[in-house]
N, C-alpha and C positions, 0 to 999 in steps of 0.2 A: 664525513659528508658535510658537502657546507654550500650553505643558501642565502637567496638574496634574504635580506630584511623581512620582506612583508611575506616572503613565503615559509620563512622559517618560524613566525611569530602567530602564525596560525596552526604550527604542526602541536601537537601532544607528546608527550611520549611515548603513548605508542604508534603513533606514525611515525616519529623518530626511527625507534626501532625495526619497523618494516621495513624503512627505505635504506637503514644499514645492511638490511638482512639481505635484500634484493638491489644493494648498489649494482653490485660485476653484473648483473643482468641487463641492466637498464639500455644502455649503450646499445643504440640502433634497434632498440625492442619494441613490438605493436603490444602497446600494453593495456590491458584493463582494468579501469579503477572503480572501486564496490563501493559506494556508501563514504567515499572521504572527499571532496572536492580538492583540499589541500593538499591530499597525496596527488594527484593529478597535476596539479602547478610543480611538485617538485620532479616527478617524473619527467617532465619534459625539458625541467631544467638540467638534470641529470643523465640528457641524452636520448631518449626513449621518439624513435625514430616515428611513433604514431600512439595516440590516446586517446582512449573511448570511454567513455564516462556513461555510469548507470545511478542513479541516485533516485531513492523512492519521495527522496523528499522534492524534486525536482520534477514537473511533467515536462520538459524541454529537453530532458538526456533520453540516454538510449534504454530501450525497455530491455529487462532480464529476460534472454532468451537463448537459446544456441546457435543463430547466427550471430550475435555478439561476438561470441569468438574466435568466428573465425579466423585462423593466420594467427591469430596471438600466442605470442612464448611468454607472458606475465600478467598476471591478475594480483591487482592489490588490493585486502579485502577487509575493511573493517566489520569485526568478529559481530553480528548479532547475535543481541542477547538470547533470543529465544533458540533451541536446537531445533525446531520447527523449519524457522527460518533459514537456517545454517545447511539444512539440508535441503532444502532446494535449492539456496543457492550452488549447492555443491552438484545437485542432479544434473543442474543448467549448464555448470563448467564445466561438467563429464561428459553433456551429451551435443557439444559443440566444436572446445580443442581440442587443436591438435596433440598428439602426445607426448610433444616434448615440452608442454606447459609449466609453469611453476607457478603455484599460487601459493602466495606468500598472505598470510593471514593473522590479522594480530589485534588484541586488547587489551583494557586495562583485568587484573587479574581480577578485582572483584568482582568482574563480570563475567570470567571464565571457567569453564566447570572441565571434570576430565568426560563427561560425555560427547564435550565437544571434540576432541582426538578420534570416539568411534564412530560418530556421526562422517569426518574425513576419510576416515579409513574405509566407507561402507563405498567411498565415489571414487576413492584413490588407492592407488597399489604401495604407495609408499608414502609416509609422513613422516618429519624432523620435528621436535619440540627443543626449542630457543631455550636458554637458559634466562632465568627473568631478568628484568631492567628495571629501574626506577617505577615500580610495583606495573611492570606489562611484561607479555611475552606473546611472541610468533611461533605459528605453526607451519610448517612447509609442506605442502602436500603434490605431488608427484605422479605422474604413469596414470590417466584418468583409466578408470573402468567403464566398459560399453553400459551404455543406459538405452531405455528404447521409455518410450508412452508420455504419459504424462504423469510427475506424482502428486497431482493433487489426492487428497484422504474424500472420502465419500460417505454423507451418513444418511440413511430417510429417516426424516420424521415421521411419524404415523398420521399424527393428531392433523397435521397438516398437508399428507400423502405426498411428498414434498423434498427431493432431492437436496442435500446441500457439499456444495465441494468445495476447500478448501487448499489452497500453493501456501506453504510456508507459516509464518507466525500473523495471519490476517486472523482479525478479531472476530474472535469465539469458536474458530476454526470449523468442524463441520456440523455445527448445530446452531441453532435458533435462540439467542441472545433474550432476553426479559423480557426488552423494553420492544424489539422489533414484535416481538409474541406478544407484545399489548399495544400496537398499533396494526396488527393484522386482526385481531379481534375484533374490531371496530370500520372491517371492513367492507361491511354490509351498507354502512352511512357514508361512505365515499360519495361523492358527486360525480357526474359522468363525466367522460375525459375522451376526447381524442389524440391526446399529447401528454405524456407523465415522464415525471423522468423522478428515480431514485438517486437523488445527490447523496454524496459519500457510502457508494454501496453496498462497502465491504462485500461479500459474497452472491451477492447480486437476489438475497430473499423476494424485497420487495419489488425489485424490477418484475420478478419472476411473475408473484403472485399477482401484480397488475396486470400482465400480459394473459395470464388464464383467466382473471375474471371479467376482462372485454381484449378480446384476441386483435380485433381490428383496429387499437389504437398503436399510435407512434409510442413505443418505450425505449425510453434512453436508462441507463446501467451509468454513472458517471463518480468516479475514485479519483483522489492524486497518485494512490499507493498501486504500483505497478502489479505485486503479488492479489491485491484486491482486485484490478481489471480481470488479471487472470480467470481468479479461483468465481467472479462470477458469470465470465465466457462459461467454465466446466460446468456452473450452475446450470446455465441456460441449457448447454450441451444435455445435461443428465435430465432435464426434465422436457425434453424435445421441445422447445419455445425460442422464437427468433426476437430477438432483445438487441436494443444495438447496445453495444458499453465501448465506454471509451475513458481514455485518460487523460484526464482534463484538472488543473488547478482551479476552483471551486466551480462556478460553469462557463468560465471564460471563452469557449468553444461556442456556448449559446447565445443565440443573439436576442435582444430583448423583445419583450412581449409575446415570447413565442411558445409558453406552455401552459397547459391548464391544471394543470397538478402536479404538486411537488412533494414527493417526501421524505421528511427527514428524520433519520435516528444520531445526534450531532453526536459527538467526541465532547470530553468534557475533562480529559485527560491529557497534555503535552508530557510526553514523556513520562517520567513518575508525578509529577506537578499537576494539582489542578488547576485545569484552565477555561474559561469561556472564551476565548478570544478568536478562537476557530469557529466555533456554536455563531456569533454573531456574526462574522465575517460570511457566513454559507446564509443566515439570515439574511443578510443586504443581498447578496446574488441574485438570491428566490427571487427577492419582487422585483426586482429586474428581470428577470427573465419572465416572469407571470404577465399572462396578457391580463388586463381591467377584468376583475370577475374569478380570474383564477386563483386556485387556495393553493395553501402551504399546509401541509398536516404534519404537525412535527412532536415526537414523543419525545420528553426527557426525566430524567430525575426529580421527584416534584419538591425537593426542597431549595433547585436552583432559581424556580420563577421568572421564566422568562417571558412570563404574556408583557411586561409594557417592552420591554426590547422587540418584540413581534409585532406590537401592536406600530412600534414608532417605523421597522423594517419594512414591513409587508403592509398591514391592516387592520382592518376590524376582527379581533381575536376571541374566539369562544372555546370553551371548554368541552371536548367530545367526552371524555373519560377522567376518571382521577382514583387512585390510590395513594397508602402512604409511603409509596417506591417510585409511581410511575405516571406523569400526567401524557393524555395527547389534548393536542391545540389544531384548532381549524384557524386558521388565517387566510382573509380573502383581499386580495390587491384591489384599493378604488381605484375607480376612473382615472387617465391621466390627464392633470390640470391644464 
């Protein structure tokens, strides 16, 4: 296999290895590409007659679904880590291609476990395991098995009477995370809203619980992470509440000055790394999008400290709660100058 310069200099070895795996296919193939942007540039280079790209890190690609597939003989699919993950992506490839598909699947090996072989096997009637390569290997998996539903996992809370549904490896899957459970506490003190929107919703709690505790406002659900759009449509679905959610890179869909509350439980993780840089970047959004008067309630970690970044973001910042785990911050947008 051999690539231009700049495409080859972005592959790994295990996209390497993928695109060996699945060279003889490629040629005149509508192919699907999971989670690699760089497998996609080589794909095309490599003949692949049409290219559809889904990328969770990406709100601009195609969302995981089973029209995705249609007409497609190839899926290239870099392996997530989580089996969570892995198996929906596998329910979605089963419950769309056609059957003469090939999903060709591959990682580096310390991220691969053999649960990930029964997790394919449970979507697919047939699997290959690659012999490894410069510490990766592909799995090939074949003959999709009929799927029907949806498989998001479903738990109630009691404490909270409160459905949660969860598609894949979305954060805390189908339960009630700390920090979200110590800014619904404090939901009594909310200020009234006609307009709230839950930024990064992961499973869509708080959308949820705003829209039952004043039914007649506007609530927006808003993720980049496609499995998160999902899993809080299912939320909404399981606890009968019309929520709109949408998938949006931080609130770039929203237009300024146009909401009155905002809340946020931020990420404070890239990858295994800790990071703020996401946390702040969803900071500056808010008070953009917050009309003059509108807060920002946002819980985090209380040894990260984020009141003067909130204060310099949004506002004048006060303290609604505090633990030695877990702060929430009211933040209200002044006037505009």
């Amino acid at each position: 296999m051999t690539m231009t310069g700049e495409i080859d200099s972005a592959l790994d070895a295990a996209d390497r290895l993928i695109l060996d795996e699945a060279a003889p296919l490629l040629a005149g193939a509508v192919v699907v590409v999971i989670g690699g942007p760089a497998l996609a540039a080589a794909a095309r280079e490599l003949g692949a007659a049409e290219v559809r790209v889904s990328n969770d890190e990406d709100a601009t690609s195609a969302t995981l679904e089973p029209a995705l597939f249609a007409g497609a003989t190839v899926v290239l699919l870099r392996l997530p880590k989580s089996l969570a993950a892995l198996e929906h992506v596998a329910h979605v490839i089963a419950g769309g291609a056609p059957a003469n598909v090939v999903v060709v699947s591959g990682g580096r090996l310390k991220y691969m476990t053999v649960g990930m072989n029964d997790v394919l096997r449970g979507s697919f009637g047939r699997l290959d395991v690659s012999l490894a390569r410069q510490k990766s290997r592909v799995l090939t998996a074949r003959e999709p098995l009929t799927t029907e539903g949806s498989d998001a996992s479903r738990k109630h809370d009691a404490d909270l009477d409160l459905w949660v549904a969860a598609v894949g490896g979305v954060f805390a899957g189908p339960s009630v995370d700390i920090g979200t459970r110590t800014l619904l506490s404090v939901f009594g003190r909310l200020p009234q809203y006609a307009s709230a929107i839950d930024l990064g919703c992961g499973t869509g709690i708080l959308a949820v619980a705003l829209k039952r505790r004043r039914p007649s406002a506007r609530v927006i659900a808003s993720d980049l992470s496609a499995e998160a759009v999902q899993s809080a449509r299912e939320t909404a679905l399981a606890n009968d509440v019309d929520i709109e959610v949408v998938r949006d890179d931080l609130l770039s869909a929203q237009p300024d000055a146009s909401a009155d509350l905002i809340l946020l439980n931020p990420p404070f993780h890239d990858g295994g790394a800790l990071s703020t840089d996401t946390a702040l970047a969803m900071f500056a959004e808010a008070g953009r999008v917050l009309r003059p008067g509108g807060q920002l309630w946002t819980v985090f970690n209380s040894n990260l400290g984020y009141g003067k970044a909130l204060e310099r973001t949004v506002g004048p910042t006060t303290q609604v709660t505090h633990n030695a785990k877990f702060t929430v911050t009211a933040s209200t947008k002044g006037s505009a100058s």
